[in-house]
PyMOL Python script that loads the backbone (N, CA, C, O; Angstrom):
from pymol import cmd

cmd.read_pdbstr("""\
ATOM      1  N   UNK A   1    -135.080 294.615 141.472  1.00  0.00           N
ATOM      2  CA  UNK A   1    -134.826 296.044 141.168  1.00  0.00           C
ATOM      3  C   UNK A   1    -135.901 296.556 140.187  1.00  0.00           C
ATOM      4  O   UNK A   1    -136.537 297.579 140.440  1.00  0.00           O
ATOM      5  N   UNK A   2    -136.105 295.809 139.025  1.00  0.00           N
ATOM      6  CA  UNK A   2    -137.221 296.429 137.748  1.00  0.00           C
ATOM      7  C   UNK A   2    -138.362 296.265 138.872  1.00  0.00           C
ATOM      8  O   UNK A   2    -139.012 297.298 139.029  1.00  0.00           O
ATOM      9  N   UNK A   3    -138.713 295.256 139.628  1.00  0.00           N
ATOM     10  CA  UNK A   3    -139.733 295.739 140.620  1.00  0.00           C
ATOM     11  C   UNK A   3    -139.861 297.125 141.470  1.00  0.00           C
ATOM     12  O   UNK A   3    -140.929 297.734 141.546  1.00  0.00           O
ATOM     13  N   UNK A   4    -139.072 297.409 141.884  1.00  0.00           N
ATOM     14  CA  UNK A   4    -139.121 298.218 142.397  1.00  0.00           C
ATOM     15  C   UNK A   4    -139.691 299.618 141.642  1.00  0.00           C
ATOM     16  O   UNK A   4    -140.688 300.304 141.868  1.00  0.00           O
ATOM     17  N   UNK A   5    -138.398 299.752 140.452  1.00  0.00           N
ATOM     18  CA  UNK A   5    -138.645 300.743 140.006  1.00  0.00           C
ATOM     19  C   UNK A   5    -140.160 300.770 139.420  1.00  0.00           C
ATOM     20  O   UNK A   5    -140.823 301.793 139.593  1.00  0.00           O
ATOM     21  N   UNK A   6    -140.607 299.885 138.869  1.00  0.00           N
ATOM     22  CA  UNK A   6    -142.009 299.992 138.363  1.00  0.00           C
ATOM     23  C   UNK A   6    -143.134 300.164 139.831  1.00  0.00           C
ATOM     24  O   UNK A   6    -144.314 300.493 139.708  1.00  0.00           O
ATOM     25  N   UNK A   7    -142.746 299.989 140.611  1.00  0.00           N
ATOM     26  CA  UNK A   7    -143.541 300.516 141.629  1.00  0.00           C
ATOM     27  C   UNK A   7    -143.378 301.949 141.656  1.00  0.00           C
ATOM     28  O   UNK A   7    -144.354 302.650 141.392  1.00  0.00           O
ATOM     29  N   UNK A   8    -142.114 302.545 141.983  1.00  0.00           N
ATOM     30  CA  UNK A   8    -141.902 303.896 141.983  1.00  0.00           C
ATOM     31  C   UNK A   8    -142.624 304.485 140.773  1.00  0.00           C
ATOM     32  O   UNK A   8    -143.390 305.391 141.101  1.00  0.00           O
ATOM     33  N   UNK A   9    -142.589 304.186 139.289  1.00  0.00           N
ATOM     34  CA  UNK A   9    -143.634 304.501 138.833  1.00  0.00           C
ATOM     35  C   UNK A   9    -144.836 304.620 138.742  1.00  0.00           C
ATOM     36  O   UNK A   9    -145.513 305.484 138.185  1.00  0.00           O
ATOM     37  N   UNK A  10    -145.041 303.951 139.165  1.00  0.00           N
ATOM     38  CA  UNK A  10    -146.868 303.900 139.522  1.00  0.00           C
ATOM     39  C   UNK A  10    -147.342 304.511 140.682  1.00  0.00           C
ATOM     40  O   UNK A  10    -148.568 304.484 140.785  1.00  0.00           O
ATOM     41  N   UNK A  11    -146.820 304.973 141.451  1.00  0.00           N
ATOM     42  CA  UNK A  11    -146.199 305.984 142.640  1.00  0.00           C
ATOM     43  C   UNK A  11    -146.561 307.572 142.046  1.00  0.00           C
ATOM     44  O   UNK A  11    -147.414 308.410 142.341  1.00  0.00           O
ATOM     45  N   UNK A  12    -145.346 307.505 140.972  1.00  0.00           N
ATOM     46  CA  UNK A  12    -145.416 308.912 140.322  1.00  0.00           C
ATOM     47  C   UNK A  12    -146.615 309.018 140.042  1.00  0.00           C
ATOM     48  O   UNK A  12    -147.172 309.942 140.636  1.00  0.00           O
ATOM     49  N   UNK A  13    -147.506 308.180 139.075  1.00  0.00           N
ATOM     50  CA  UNK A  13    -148.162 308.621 138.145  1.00  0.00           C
ATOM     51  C   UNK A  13    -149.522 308.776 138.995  1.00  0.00           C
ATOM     52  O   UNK A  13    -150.376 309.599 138.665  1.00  0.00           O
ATOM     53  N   UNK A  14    -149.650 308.032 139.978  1.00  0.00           N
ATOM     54  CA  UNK A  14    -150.816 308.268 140.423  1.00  0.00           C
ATOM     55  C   UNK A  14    -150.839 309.370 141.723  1.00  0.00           C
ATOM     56  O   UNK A  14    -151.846 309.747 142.323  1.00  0.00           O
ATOM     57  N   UNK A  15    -149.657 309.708 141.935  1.00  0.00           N
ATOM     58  CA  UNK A  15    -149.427 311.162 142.735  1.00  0.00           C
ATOM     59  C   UNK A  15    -149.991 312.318 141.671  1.00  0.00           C
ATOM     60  O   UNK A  15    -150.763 313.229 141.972  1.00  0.00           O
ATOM     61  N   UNK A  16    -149.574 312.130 140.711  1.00  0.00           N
ATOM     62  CA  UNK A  16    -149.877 312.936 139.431  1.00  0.00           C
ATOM     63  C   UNK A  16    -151.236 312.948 139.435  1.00  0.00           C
ATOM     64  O   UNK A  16    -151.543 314.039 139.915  1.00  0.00           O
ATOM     65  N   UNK A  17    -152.279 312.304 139.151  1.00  0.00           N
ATOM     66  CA  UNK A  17    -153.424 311.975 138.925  1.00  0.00           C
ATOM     67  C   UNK A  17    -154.421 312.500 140.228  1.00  0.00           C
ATOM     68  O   UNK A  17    -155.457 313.165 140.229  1.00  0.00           O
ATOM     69  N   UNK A  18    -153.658 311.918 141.272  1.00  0.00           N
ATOM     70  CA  UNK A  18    -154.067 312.694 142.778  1.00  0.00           C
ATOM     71  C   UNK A  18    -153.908 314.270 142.810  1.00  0.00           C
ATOM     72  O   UNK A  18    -154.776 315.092 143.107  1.00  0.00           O
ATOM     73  N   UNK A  19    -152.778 314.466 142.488  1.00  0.00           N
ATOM     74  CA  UNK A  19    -152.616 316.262 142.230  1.00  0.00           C
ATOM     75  C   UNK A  19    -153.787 316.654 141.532  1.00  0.00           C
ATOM     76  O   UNK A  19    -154.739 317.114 142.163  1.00  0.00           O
ATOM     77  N   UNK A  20    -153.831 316.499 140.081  1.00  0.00           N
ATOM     78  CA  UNK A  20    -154.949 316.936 138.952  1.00  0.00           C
ATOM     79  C   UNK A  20    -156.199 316.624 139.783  1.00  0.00           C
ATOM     80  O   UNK A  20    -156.736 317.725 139.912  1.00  0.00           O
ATOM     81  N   UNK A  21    -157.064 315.568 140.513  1.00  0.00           N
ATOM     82  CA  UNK A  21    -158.135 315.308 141.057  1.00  0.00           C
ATOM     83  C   UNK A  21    -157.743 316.756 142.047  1.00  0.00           C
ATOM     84  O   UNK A  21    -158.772 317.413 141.892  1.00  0.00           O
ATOM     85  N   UNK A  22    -157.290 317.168 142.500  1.00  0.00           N
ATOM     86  CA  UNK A  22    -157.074 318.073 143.521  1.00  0.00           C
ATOM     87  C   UNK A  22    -157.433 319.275 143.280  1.00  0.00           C
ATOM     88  O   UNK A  22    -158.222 320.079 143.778  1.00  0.00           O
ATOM     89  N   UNK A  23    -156.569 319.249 142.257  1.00  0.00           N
ATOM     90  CA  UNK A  23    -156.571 320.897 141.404  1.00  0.00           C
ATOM     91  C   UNK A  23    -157.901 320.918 140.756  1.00  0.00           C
ATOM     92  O   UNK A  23    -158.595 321.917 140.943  1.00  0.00           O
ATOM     93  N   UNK A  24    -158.437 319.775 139.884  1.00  0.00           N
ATOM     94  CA  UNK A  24    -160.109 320.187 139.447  1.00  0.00           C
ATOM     95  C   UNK A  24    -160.677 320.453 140.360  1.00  0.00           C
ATOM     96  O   UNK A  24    -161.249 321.533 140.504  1.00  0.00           O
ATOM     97  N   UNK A  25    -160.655 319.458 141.268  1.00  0.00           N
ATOM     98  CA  UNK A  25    -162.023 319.860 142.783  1.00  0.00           C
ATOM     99  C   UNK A  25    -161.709 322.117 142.870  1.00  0.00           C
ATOM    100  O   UNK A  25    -162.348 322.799 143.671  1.00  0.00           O
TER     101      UNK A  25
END
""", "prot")
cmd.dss("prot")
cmd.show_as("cartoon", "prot")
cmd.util.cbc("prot")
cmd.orient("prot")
């Protein structure tokens, strides 16, 4: 389960990071 969820985090954060790369371009 803590696996998981720490995947789902790292999920978020780099959706996040993908958004912002998006929005600068």
């Amino acid at each position: 389960m803590l696996n998981r969820l720490h995947a789902l985090l790292l999920m978020s954060t780099f959706e996040k990071k993908e958004k912002k790369t998006i929005t600068s371009w």
